[in-house]
Structure formats: C-alpha cells, structure tokens
N, C-alpha and C positions, 0 to 999 in steps of 0.2 A: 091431686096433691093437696094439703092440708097444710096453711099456714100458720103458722102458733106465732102471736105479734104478745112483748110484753108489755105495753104502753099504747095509748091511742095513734101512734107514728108510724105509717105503713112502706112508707118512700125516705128515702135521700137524695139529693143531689150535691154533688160536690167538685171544684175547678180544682186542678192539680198542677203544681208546676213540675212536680215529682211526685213519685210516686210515695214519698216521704213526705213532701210539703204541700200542704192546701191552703188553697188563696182565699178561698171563699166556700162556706158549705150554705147550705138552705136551711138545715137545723139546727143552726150554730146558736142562734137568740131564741129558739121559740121553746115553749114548754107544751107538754103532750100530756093528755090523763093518764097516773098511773090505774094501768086497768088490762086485765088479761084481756086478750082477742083471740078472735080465728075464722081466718077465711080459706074456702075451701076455690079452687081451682081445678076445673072440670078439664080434662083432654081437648086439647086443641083451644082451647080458650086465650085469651092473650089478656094481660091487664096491662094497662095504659093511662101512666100519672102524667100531667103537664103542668109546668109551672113558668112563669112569664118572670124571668130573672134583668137585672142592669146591673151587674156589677161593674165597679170600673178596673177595666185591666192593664197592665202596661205592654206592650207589643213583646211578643215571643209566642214562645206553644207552649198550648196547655190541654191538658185533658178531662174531660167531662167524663164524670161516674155518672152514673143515676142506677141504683140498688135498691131491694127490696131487703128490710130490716125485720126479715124475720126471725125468730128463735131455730138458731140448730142447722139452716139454710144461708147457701153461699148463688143469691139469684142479683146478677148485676148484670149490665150494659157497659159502655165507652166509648165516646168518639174524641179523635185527636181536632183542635182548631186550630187556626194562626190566626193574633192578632197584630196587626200592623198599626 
C-alpha cells in the first residue's frame, strides 16, 4: 500500500465527546511543512505512532481516534475511555 501524505503530518489523534464534538486533538496548535510525501507499506507490516498526551478531562466517556492522514485513505483506530 502506498501512502500519498500532503504535508509533513503523518498521524492524528483526537478525544471525542461525540462523534461531532472534539475535546482535544494533537494537531490542533501545531503547524506541519507544506511538502508532498509518501510512504509505502509492505504486507503485513504495522505502523505505530505514540504520543504521551495530559489533557485535562471532565468525567464522562470519550473516545480516542488515532488515524493516519493520508491523501485518498480512510486508515483509523478507536478506543472508548471513562473518565471518573
């Protein structure tokens, strides 16, 4: 698989209260080089971004995106939390 990126920004993550509303994303303040990319993805291969977040949340559920922002591709994750 062949990923066409159009900015130096390969990842997202992002806290949802809904699937409408986000509490907090990870690229929400940062700026990325504009600059065409591409990474290729071999079979069976796995890529694996980590990032070490603290937002502060108020108790409820929320759901955790973390998606790959390529051109033309729909490659995401999600897990549900509760914070108390």
């Amino acid at each position: 698989m062949v990923l066409d990126f159009s900015s130096g920004q390969r990842y997202d993550f992002a806290i949802l209260r809904t699937p409408a509303e986000a509490v907090w994303s990870w690229s929400e303040e940062k700026m990325f080089m504009q600059m065409l990319g591409q990474e290729t993805v071999q079979p069976n291969q796995v890529l694996v971004y980590h990032e070490q977040v603290n937002p502060q949340l108020p108790a409820g559920t929320f759901t955790i995106v973390g998606k790959i922002v390529a051109q033309d591709q729909t490659l995401m994750a999600s897990a549900v939390i509760v914070v108390q």
